[in-house]
C-alpha positions as semicolon CSV with decimal commas, in nm:
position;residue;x (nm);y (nm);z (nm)
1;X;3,952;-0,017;-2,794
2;X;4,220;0,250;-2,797
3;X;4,053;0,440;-3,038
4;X;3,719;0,403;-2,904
5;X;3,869;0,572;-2,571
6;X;3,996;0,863;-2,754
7;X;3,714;0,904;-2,910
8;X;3,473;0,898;-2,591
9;X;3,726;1,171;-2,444
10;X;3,699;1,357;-2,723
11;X;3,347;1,404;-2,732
12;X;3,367;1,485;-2,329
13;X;3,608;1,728;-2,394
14;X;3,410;1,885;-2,721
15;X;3,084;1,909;-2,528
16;X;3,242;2,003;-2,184
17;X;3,397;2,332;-2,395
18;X;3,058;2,373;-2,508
19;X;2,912;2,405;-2,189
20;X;2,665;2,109;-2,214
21;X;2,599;1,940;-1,878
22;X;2,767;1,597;-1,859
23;X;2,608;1,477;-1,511
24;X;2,257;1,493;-1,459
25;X;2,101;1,746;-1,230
26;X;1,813;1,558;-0,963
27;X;1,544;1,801;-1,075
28;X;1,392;1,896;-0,706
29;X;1,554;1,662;-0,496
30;X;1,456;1,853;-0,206
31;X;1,044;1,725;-0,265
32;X;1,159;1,379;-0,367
33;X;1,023;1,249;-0,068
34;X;0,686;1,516;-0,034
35;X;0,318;1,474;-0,040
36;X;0,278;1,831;-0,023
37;X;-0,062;1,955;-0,098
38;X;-0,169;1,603;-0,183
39;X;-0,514;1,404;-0,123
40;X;-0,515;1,057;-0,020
41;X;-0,733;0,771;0,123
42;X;-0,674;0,492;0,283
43;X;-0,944;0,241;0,367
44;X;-0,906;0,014;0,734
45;X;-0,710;0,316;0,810
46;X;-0,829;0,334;1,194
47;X;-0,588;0,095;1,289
48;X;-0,235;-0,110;1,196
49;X;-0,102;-0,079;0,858
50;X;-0,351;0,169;0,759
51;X;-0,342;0,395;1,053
52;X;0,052;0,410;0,988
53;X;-0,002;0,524;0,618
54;X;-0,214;0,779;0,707
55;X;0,056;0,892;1,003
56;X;0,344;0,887;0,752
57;X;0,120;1,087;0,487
58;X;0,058;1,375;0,712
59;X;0,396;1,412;0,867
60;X;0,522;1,382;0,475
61;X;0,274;1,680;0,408
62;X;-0,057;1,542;0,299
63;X;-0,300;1,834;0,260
64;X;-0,605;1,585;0,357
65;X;-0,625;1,192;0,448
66;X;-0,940;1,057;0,480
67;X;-0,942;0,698;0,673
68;X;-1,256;0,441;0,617
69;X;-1,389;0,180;0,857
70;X;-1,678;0,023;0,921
71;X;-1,696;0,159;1,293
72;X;-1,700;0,505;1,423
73;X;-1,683;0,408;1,829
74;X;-1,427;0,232;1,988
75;X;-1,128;0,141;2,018
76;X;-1,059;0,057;1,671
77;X;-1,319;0,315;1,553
78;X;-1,271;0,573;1,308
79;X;-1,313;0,870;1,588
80;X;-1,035;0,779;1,790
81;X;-0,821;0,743;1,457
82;X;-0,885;1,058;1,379
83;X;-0,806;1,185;1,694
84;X;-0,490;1,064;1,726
85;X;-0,388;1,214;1,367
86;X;-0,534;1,572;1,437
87;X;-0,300;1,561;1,722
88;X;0,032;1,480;1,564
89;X;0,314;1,755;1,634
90;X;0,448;1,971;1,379
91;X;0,227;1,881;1,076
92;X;-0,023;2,128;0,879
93;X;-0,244;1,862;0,692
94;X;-0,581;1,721;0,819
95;X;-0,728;1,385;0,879
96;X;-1,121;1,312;0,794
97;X;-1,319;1,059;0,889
98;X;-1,566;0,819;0,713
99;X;-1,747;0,540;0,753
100;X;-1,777;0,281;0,473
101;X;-1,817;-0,048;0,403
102;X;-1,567;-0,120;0,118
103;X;-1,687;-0,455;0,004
104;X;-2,051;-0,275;-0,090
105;X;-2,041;-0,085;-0,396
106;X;-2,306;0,151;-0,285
107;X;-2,128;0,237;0,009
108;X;-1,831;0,267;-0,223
109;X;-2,008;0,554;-0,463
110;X;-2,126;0,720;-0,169
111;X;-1,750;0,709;-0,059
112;X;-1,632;0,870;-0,387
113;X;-1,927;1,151;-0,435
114;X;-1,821;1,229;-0,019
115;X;-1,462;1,318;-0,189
116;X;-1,554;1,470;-0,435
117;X;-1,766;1,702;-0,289
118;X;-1,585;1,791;0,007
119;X;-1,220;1,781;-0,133
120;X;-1,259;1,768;-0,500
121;X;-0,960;1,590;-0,606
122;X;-0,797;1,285;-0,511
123;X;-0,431;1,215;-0,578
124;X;-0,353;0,873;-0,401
125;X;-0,579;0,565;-0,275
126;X;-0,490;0,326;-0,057
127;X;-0,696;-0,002;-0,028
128;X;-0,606;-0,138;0,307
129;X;-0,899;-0,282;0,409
130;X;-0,939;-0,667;0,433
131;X;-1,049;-1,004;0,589
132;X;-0,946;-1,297;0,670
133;X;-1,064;-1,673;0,775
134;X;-0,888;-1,912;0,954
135;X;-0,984;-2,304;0,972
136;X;-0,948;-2,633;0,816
137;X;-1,008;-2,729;0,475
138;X;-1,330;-2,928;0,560
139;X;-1,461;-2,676;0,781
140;X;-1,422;-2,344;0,555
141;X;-1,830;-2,214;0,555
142;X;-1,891;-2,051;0,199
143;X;-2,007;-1,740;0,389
144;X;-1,628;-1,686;0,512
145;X;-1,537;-1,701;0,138
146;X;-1,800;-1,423;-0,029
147;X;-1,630;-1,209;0,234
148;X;-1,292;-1,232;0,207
149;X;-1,301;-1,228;-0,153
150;X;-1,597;-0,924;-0,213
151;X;-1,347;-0,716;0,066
152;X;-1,051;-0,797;-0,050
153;X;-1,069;-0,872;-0,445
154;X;-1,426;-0,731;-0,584
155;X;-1,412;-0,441;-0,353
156;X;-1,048;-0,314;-0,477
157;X;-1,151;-0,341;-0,826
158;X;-1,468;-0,090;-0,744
159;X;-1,282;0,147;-0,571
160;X;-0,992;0,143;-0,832
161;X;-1,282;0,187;-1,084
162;X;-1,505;0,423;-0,938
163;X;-1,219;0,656;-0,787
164;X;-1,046;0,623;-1,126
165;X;-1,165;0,988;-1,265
166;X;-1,067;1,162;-0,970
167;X;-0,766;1,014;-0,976
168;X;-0,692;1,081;-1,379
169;X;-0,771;1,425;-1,350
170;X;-0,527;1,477;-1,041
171;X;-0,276;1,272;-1,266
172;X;-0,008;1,386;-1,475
173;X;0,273;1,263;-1,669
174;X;0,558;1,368;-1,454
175;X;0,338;1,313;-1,138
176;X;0,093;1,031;-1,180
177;X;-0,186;0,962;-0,954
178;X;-0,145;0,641;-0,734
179;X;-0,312;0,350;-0,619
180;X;-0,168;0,099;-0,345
181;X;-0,316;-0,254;-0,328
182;X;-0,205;-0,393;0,063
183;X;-0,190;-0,735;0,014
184;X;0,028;-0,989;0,185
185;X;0,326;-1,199;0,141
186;X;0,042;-1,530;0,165
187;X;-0,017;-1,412;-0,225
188;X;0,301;-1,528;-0,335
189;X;0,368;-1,852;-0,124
190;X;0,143;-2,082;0,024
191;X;0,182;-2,007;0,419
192;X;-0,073;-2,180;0,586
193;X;-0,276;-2,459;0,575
194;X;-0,408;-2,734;0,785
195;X;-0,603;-2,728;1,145
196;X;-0,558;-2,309;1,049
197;X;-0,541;-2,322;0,725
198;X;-0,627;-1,959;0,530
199;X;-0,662;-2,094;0,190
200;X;-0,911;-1,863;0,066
201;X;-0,706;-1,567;0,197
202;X;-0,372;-1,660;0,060
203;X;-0,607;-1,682;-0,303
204;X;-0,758;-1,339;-0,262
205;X;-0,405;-1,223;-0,260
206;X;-0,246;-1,372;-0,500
207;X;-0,577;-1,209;-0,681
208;X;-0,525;-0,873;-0,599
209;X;-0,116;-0,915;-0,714
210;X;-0,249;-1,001;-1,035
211;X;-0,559;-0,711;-0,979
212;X;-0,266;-0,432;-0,952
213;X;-0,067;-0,558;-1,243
214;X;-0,398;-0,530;-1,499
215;X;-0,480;-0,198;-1,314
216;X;-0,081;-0,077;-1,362
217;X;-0,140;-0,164;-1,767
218;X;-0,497;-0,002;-1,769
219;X;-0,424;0,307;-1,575
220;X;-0,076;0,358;-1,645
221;X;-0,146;0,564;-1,943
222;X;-0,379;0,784;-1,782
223;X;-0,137;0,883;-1,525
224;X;-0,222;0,650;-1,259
225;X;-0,003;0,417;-1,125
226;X;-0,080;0,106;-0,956
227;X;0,147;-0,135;-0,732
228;X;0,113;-0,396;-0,461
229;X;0,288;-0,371;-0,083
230;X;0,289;-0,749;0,042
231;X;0,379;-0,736;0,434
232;X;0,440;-1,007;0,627
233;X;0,404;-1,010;1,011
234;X;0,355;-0,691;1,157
235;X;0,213;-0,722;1,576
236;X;-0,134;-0,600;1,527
237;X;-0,474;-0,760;1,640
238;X;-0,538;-0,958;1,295
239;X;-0,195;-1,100;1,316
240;X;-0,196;-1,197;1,647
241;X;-0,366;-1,531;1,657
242;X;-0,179;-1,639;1,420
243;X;0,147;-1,509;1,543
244;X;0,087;-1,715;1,896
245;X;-0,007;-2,069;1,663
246;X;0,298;-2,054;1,504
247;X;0,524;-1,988;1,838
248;X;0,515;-1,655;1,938
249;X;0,715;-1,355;1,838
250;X;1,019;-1,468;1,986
251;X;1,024;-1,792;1,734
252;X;0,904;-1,580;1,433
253;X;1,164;-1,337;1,467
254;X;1,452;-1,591;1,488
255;X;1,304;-1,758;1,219
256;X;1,312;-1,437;0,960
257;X;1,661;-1,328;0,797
258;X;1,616;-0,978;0,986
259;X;1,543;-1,154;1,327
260;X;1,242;-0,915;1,429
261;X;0,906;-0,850;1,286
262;X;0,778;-0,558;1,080
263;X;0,750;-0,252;1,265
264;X;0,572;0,103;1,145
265;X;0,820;0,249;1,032
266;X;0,850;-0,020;0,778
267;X;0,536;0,017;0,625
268;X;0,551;0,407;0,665
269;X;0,875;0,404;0,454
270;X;0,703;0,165;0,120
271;X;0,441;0,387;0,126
272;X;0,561;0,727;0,126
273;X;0,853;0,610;-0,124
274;X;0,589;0,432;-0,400
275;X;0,327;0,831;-0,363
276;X;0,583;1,074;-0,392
277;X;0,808;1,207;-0,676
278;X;1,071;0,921;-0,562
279;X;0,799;0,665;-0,695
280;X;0,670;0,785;-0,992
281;X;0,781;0,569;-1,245
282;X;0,744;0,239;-0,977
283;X;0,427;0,073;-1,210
284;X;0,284;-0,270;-1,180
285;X;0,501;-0,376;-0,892
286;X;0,473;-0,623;-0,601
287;X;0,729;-0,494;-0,283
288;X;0,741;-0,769;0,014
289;X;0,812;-0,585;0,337
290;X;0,883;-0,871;0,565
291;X;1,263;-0,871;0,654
292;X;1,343;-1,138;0,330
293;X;1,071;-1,418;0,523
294;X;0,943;-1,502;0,199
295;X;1,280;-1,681;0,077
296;X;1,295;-1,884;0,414
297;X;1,213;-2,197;0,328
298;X;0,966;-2,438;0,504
299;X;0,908;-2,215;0,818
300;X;0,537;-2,090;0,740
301;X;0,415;-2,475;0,653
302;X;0,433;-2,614;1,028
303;X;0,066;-2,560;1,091
């Protein structure tokens, strides 16, 4: 080992007098953490998770974020969305509107010739959108099903496929294009089942885990990469229900290792990490964000 040492600090020494660079340099660490001049969107971005993607995108320096929903109107309509993002202090980037059902896939080609003709180029999608179904076993309709499954399974692959040019050509090796799959901590465990059971739910989860990882393999080489963000409870409306059956927020954030709930800046964090320079080489990943929950044991089986 003696002469192994002298031998490393030999070579140090030899390549040092050389002028060859021992530490590496972090080749533009200032943009590490940038979207500049980037192209993203986010479907079910009018509201919760998706409304605080688009958020952190523009104040990272998105160029343009376009945000789907079904609605236009209301309170969880597109327009007020869009609103709120055109007003956000100190950013340059813009946020577009459009409606779109995600779970059709002619609504999903109009979505991508809409792009295309308006922007040209997209760098990152985000497939947000989903559904869910509460209820027993017994009582599941098949209708509830076909929904949560065409939204949150057949509809991801059809965007992933049908966005998948735009996104190669926007690709390259040192910056790959990116596509995030939201899907939920339920596609890992089995969280709930009984008088509100979400069986089918927790399934089309665990699907689109294993829908990113086939994506991360197929796209990977054509500078795309492709990665799951699984949250667990954040307060919004589609957790809410569910938040009060299982005690409140007072009892669910005892109950989790980080004794609160997610919060925005949670989700805002994943997601610009995993779409700028920082997470280029992140591929065929699943990331919980839900304060370590998922290692609890027992806590999410009391329904």
């Amino acid at each position: 080992m003696e002469g192994y040492g002298k031998s490393i600090l030999s070579w140090v020494k030899n390549n040092v007098a050389k002028g060859i660079a021992i530490m590496t340099d972090l080749k533009g660490f200032d943009r590490m953490f940038r979207l500049d001049g980037k192209v993203a969107l986010i479907t079910g971005g009018s509201r919760g998770l998706g409304l605080h993607t688009a958020t952190a995108f523009l104040h990272a320096g998105a160029k343009k974020v376009f945000i789907t929903a079904r609605k236009t109107e209301g309170a969880e309509g597109i327009d007020q969305a869009v609103e709120k993002l055109n007003r956000l202090d100190g950013v340059t980037g813009v946020a577009v509107g459009v409606p779109a059902n995600v779970s059709n896939e002619a609504e999903i080609i109009r979505l991508v010739e809409h792009v295309k003709k308006t922007e040209g180029k997209l760098d990152i999608l985000v497939a947000n959108a989903g559904a869910t179904w509460g209820s027993k076993f017994e009582d599941a309709p098949d209708h509830s099903s076909a929904k949560i499954l065409d939204l949150n399974v057949r509809g991801v692959f059809l965007l992933a496929q049908k966005f998948a040019p735009m996104l190669e050509a926007a690709g390259t090796r040192q910056d790959p294009s990116r596509i995030i799959i939201v899907s939920s901590t339920a596609g890992s465990n089995v969280p709930h089942v009984g008088d509100n059971g979400t069986i089918m739910y927790s399934v089309s989860k665990a699907a689109a885990h294993h829908l990113a990882r086939n994506l991360a393999v197929e796209l990977g080489p054509r500078n795309i990469t492709t990665n799951t963000v699984a949250p667990g409870f954040f307060p919004s409306k589609l957790a809410a229900g569910l938040i009060d059956k299982l005690g409140g927020t007072a009892e669910l954030e005892e109950a989790n290792p980080r004794k609160r709930l997610g919060e925005p800046e949670d989700i805002a964090g994943v997601m610009v990490y995993l779409c700028t320079p920082a997470g280029s080489y992140i591929n065929g990943n699943d990331i919980n964000v839900d304060g370590g929950q998922i290692l609890s044991a027992g806590r999410h089986s009391k329904l």
